[in-house]
PDB file with one MODEL, atoms N, CA, C and O in Angstrom:
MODEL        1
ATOM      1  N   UNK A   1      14.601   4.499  -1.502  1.00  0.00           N
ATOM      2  CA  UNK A   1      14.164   3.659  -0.406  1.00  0.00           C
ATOM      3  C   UNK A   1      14.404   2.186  -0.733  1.00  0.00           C
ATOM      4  O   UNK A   1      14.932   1.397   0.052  1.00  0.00           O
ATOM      5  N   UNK A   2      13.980   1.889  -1.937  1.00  0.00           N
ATOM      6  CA  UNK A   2      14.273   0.039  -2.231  1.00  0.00           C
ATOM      7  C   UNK A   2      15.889  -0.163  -2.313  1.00  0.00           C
ATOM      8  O   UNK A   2      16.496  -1.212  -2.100  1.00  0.00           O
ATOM      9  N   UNK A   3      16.542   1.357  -2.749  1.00  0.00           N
ATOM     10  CA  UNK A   3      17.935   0.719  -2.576  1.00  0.00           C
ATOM     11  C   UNK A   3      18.967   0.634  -1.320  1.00  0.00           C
ATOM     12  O   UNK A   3      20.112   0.203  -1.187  1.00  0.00           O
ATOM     13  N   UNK A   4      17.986   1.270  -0.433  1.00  0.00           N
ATOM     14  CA  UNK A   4      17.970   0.958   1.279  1.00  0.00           C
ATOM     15  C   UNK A   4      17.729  -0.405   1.508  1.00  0.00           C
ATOM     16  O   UNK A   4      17.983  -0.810   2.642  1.00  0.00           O
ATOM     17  N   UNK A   5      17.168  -1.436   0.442  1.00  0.00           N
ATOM     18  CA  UNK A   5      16.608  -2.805   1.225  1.00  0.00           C
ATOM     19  C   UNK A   5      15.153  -2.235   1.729  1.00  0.00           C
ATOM     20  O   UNK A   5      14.381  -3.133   2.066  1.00  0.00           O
ATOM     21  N   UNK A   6      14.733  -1.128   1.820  1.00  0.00           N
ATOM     22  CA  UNK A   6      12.991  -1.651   2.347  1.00  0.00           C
ATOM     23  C   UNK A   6      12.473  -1.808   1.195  1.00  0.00           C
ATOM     24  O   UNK A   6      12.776  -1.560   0.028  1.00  0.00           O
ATOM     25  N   UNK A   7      11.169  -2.522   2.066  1.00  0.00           N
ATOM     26  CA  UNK A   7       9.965  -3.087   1.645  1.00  0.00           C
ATOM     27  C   UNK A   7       9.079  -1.887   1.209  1.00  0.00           C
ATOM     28  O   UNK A   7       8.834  -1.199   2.201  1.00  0.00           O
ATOM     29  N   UNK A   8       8.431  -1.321  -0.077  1.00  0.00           N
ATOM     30  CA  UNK A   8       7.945  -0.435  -0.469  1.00  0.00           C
ATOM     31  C   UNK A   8       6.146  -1.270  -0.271  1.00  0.00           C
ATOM     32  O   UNK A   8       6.097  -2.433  -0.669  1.00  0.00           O
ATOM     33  N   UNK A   9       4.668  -0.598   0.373  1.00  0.00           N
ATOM     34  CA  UNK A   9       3.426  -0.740   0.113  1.00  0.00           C
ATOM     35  C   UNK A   9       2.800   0.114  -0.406  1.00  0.00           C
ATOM     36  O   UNK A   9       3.197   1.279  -0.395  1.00  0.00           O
ATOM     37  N   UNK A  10       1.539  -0.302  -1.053  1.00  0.00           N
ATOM     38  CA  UNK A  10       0.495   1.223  -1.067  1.00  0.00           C
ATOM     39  C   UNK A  10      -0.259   0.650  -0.227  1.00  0.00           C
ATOM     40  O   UNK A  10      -0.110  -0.555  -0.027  1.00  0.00           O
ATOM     41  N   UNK A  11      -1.176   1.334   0.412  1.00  0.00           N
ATOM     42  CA  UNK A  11      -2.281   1.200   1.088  1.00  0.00           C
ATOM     43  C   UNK A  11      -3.674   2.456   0.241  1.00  0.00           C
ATOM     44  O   UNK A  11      -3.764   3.652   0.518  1.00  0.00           O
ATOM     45  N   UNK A  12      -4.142   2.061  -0.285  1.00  0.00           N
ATOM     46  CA  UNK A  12      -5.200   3.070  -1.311  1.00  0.00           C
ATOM     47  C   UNK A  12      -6.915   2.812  -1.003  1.00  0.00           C
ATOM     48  O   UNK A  12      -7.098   1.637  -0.687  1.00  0.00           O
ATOM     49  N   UNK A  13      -7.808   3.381  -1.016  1.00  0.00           N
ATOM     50  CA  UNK A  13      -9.145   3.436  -0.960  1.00  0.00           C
ATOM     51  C   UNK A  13      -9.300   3.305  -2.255  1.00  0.00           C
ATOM     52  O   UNK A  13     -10.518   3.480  -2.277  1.00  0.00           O
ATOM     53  N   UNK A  14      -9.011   3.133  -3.361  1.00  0.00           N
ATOM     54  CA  UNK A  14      -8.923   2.942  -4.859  1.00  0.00           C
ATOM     55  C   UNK A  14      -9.103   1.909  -4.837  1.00  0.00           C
ATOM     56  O   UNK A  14      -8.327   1.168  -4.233  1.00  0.00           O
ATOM     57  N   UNK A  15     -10.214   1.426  -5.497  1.00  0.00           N
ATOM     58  CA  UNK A  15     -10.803   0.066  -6.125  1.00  0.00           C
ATOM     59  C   UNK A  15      -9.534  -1.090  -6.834  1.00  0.00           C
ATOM     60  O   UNK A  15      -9.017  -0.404  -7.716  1.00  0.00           O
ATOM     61  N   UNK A  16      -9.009  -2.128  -6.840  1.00  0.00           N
ATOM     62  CA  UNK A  16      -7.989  -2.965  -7.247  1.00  0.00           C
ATOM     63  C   UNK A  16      -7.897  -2.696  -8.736  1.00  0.00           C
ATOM     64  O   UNK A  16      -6.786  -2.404  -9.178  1.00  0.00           O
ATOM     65  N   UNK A  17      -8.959  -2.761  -9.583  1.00  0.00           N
ATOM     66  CA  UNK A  17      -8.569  -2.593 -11.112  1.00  0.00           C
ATOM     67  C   UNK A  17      -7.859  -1.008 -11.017  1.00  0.00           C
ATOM     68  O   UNK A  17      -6.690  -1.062 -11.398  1.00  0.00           O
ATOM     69  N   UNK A  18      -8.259   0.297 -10.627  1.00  0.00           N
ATOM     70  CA  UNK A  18      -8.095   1.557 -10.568  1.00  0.00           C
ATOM     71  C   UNK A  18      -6.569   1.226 -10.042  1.00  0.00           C
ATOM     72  O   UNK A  18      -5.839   1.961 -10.708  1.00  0.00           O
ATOM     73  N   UNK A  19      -5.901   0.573  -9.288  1.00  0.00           N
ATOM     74  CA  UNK A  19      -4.407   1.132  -8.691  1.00  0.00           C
ATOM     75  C   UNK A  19      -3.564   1.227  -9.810  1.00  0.00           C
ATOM     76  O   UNK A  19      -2.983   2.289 -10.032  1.00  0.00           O
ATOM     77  N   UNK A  20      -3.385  -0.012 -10.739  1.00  0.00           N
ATOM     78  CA  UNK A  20      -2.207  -0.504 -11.339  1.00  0.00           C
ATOM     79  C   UNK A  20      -2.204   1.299 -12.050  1.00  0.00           C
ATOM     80  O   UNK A  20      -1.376   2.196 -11.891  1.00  0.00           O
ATOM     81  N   UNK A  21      -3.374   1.274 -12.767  1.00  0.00           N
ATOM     82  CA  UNK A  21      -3.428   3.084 -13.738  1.00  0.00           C
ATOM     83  C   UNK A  21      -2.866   4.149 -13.136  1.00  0.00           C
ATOM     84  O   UNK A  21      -2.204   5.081 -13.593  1.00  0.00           O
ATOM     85  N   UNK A  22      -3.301   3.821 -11.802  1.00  0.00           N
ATOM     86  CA  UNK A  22      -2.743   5.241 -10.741  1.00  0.00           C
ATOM     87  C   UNK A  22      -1.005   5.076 -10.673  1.00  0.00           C
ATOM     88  O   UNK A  22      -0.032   5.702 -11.094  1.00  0.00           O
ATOM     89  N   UNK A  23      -1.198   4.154 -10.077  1.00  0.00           N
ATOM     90  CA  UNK A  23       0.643   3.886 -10.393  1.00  0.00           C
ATOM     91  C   UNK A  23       1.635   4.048 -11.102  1.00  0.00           C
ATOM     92  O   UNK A  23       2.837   4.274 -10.961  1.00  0.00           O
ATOM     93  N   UNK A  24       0.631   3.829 -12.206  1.00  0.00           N
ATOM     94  CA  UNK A  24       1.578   4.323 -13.748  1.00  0.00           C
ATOM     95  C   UNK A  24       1.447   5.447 -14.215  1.00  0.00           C
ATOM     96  O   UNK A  24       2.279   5.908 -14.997  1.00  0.00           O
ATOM     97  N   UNK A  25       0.199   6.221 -13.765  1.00  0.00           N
ATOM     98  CA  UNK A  25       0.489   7.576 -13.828  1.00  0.00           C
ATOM     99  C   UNK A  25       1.800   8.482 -13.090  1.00  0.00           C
ATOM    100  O   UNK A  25       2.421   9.490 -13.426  1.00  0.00           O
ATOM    101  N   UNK A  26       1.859   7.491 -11.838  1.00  0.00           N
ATOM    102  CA  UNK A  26       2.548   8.674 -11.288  1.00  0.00           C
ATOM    103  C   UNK A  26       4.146   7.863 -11.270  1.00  0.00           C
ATOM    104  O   UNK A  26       4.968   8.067 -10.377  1.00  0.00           O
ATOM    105  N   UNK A  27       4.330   7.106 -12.209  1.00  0.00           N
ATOM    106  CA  UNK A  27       5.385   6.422 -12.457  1.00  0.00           C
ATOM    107  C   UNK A  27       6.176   5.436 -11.200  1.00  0.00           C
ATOM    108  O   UNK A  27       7.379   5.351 -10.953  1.00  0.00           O
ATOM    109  N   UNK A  28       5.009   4.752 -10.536  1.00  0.00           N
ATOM    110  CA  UNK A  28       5.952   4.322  -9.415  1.00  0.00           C
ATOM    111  C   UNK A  28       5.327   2.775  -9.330  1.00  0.00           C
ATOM    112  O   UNK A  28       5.102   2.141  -8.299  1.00  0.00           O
ATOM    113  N   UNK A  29       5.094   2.317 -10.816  1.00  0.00           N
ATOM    114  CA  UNK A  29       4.369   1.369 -10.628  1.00  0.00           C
ATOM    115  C   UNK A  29       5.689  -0.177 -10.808  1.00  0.00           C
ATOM    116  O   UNK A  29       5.373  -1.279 -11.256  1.00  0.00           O
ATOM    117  N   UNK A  30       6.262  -0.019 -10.609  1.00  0.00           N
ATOM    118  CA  UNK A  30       7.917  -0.985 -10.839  1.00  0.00           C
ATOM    119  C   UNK A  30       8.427  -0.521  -9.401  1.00  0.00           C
ATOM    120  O   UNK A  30       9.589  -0.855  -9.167  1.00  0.00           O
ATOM    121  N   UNK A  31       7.824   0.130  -8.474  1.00  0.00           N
ATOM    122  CA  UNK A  31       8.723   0.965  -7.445  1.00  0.00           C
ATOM    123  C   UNK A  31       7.720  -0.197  -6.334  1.00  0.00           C
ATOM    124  O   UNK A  31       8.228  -0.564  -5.275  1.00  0.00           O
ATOM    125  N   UNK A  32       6.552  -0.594  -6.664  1.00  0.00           N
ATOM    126  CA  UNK A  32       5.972  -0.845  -5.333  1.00  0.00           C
ATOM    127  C   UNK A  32       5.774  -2.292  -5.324  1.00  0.00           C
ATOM    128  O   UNK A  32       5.078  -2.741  -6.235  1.00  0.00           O
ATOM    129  N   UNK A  33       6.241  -3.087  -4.489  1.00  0.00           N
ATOM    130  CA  UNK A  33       6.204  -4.347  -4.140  1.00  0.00           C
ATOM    131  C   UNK A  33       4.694  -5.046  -3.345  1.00  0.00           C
ATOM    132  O   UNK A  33       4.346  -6.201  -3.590  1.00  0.00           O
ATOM    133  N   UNK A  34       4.183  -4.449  -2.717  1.00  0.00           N
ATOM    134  CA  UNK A  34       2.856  -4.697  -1.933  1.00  0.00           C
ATOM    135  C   UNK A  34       2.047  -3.634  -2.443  1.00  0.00           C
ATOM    136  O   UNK A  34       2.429  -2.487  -2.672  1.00  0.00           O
ATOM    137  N   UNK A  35       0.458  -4.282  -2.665  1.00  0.00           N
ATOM    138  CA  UNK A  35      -0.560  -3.202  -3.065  1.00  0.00           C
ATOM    139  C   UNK A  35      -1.972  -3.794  -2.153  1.00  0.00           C
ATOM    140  O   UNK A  35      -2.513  -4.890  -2.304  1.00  0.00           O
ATOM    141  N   UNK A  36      -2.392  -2.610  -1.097  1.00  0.00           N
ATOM    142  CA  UNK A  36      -3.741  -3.317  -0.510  1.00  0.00           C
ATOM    143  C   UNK A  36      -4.838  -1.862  -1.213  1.00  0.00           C
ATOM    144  O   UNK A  36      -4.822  -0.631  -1.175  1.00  0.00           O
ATOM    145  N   UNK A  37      -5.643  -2.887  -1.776  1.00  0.00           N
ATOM    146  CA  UNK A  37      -6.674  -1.549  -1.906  1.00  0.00           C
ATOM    147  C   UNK A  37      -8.176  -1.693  -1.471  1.00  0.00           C
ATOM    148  O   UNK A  37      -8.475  -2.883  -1.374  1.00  0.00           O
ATOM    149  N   UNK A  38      -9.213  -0.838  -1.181  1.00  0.00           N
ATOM    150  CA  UNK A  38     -10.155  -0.815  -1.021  1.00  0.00           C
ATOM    151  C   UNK A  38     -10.797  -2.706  -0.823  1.00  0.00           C
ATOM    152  O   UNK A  38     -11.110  -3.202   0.260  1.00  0.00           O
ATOM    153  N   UNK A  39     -10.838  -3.363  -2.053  1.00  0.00           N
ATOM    154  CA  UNK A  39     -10.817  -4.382  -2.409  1.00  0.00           C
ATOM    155  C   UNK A  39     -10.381  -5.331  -1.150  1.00  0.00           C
ATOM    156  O   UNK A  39     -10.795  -6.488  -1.072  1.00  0.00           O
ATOM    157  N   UNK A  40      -9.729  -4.897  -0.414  1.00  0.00           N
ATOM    158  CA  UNK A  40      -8.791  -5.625   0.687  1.00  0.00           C
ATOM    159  C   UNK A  40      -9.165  -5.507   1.898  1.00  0.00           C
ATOM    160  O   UNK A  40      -8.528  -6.023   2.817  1.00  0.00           O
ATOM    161  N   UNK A  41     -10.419  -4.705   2.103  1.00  0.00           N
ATOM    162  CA  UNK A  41     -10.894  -4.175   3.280  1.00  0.00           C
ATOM    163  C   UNK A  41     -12.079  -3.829   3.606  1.00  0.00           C
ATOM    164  O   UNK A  41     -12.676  -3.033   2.880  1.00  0.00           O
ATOM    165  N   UNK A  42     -12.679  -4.339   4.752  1.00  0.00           N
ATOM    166  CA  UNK A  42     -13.831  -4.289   5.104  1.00  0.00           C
ATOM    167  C   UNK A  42     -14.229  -2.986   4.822  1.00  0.00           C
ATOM    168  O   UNK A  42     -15.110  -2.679   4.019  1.00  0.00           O
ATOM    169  N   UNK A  43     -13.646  -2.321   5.413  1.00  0.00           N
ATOM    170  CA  UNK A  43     -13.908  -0.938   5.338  1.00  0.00           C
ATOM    171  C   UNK A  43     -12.847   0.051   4.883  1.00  0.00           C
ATOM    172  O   UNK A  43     -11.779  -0.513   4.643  1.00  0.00           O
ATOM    173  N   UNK A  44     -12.837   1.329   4.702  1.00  0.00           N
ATOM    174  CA  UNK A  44     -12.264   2.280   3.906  1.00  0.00           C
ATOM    175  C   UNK A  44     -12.068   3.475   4.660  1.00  0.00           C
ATOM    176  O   UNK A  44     -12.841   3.865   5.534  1.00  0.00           O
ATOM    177  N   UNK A  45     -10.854   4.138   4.251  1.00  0.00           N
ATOM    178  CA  UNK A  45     -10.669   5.293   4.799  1.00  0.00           C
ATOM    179  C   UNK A  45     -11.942   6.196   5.620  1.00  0.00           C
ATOM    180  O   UNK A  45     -12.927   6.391   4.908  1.00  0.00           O
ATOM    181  N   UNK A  46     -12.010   6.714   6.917  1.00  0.00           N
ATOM    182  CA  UNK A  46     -11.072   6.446   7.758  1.00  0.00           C
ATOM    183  C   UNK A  46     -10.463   5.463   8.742  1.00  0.00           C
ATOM    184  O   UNK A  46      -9.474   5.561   9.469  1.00  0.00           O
ATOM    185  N   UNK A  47     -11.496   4.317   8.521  1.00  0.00           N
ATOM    186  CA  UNK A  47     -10.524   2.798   8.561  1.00  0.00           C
ATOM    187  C   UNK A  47      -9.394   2.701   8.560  1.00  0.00           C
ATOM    188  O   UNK A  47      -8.742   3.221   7.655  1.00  0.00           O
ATOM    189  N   UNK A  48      -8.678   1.866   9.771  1.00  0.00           N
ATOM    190  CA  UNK A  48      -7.413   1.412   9.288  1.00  0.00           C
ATOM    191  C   UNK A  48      -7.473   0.265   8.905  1.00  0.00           C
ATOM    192  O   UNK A  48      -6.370  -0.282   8.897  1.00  0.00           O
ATOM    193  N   UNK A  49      -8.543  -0.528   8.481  1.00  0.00           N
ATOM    194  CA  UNK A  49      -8.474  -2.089   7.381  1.00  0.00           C
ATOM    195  C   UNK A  49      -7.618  -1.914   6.017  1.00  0.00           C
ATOM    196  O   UNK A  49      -7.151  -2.943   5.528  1.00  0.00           O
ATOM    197  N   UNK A  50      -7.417  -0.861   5.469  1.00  0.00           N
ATOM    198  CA  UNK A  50      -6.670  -0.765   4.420  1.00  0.00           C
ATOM    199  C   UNK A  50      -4.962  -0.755   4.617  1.00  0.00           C
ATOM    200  O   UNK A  50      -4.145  -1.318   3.889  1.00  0.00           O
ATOM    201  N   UNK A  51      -4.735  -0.058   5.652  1.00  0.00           N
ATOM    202  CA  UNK A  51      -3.214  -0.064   6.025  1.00  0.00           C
ATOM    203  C   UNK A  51      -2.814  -1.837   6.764  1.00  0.00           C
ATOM    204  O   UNK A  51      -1.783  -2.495   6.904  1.00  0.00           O
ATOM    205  N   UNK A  52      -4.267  -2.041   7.078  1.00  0.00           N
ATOM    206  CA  UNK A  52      -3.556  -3.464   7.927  1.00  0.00           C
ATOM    207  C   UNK A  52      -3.121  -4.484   7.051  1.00  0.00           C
ATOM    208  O   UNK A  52      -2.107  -5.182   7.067  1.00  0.00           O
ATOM    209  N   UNK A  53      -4.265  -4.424   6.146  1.00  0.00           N
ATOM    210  CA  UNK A  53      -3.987  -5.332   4.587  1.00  0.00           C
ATOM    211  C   UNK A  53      -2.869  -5.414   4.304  1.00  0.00           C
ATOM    212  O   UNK A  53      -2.212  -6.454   4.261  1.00  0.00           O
ATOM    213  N   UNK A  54      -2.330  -3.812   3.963  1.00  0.00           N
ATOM    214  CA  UNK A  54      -0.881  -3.268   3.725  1.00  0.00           C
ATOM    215  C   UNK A  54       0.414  -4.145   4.778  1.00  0.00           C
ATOM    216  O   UNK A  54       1.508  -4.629   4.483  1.00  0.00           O
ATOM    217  N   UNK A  55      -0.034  -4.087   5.543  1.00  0.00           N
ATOM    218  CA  UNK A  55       0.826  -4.874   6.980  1.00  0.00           C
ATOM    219  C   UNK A  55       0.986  -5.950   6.565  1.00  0.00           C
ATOM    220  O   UNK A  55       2.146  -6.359   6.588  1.00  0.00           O
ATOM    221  N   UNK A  56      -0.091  -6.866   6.011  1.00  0.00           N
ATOM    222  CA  UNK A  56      -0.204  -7.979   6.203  1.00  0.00           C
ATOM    223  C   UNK A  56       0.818  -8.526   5.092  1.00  0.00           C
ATOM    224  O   UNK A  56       1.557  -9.494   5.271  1.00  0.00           O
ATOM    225  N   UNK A  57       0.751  -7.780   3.949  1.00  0.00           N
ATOM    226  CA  UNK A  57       1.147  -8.166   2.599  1.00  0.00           C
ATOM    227  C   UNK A  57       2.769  -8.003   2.705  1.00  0.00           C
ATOM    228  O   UNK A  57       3.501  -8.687   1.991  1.00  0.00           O
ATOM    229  N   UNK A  58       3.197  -7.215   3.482  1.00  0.00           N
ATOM    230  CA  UNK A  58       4.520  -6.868   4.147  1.00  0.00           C
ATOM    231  C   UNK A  58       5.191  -7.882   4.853  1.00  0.00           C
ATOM    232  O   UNK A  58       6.375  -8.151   4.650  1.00  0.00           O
ATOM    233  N   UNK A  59       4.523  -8.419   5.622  1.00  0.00           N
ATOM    234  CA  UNK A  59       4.947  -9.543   6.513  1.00  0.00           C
ATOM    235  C   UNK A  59       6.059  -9.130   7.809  1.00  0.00           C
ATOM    236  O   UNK A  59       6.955  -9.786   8.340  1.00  0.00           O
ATOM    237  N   UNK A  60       5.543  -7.706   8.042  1.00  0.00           N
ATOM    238  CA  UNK A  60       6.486  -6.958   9.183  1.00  0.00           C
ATOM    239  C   UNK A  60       5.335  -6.686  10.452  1.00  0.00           C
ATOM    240  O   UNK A  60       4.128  -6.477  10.333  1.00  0.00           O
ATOM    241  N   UNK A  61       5.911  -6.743  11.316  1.00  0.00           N
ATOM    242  CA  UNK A  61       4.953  -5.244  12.251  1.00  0.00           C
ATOM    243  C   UNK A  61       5.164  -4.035  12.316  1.00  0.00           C
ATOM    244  O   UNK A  61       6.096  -3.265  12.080  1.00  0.00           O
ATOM    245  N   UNK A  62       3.748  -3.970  12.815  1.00  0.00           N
ATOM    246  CA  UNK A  62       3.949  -2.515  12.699  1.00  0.00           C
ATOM    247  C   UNK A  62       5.056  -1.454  13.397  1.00  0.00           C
ATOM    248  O   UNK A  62       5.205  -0.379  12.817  1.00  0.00           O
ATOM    249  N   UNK A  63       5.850  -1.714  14.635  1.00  0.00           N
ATOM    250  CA  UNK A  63       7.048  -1.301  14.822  1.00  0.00           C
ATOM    251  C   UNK A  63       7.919  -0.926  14.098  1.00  0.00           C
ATOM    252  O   UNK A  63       8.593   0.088  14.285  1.00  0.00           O
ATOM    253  N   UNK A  64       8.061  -2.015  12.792  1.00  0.00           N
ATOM    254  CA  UNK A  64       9.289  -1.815  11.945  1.00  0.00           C
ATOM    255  C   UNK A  64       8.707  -1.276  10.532  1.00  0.00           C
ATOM    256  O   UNK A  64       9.255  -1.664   9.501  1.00  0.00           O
ATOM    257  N   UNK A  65       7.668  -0.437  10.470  1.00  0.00           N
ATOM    258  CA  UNK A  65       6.970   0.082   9.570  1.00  0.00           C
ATOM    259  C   UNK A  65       6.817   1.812   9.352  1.00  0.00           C
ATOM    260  O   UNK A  65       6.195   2.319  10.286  1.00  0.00           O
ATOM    261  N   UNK A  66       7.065   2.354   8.770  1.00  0.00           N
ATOM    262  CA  UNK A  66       6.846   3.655   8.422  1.00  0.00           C
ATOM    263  C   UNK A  66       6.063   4.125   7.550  1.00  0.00           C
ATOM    264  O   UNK A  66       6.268   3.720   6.405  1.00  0.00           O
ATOM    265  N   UNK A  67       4.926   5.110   7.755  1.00  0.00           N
ATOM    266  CA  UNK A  67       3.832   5.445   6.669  1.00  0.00           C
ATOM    267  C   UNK A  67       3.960   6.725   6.265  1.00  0.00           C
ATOM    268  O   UNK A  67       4.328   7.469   7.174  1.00  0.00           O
ATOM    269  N   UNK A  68       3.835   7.097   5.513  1.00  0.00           N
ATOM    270  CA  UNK A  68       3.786   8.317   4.602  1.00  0.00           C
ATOM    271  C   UNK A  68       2.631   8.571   3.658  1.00  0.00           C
ATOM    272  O   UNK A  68       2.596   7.954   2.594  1.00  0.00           O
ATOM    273  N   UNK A  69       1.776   9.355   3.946  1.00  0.00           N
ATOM    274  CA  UNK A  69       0.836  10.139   3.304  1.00  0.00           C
ATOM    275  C   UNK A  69       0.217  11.185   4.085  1.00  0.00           C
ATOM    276  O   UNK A  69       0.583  11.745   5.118  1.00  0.00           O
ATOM    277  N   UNK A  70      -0.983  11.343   3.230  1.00  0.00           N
ATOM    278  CA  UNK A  70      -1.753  12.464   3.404  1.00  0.00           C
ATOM    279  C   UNK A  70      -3.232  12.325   3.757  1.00  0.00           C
ATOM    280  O   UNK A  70      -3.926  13.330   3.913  1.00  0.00           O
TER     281      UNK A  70
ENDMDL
END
């Protein structure tokens, strides 16, 4: 995907110290350019304050945005 030119986010309910660990567990922590977490948002999953964060840190709209999870 980054060698497409996009913009890679997380959007996580995971506390800000907790991401960087998660990331590096799952080896994608050099892969992600924007990180909004819990920390970033009034509120939390099932909130969308965490994905907007994500938006924000992007500097796109949401039109030109694609999400992927679970």
């Amino acid at each position: 995907m980054r060698a497409a030119g996009l913009k890679l986010a997380v959007a996580t309910s995971a506390e800000r110290e907790e991401l960087e660990p998660l990331l590096e567990r799952a080896g994608a922590s050099d892969l992600i350019e924007h990180k909004a977490s819990s920390d970033d948002a009034e509120s939390s999953k099932p909130d969308p304050d965490i994905v907007q964060a994500a938006l924000r840190r992007l500097g796109l709209p949401r039109s030109d945005v694609l999400m992927i999870g679970e």
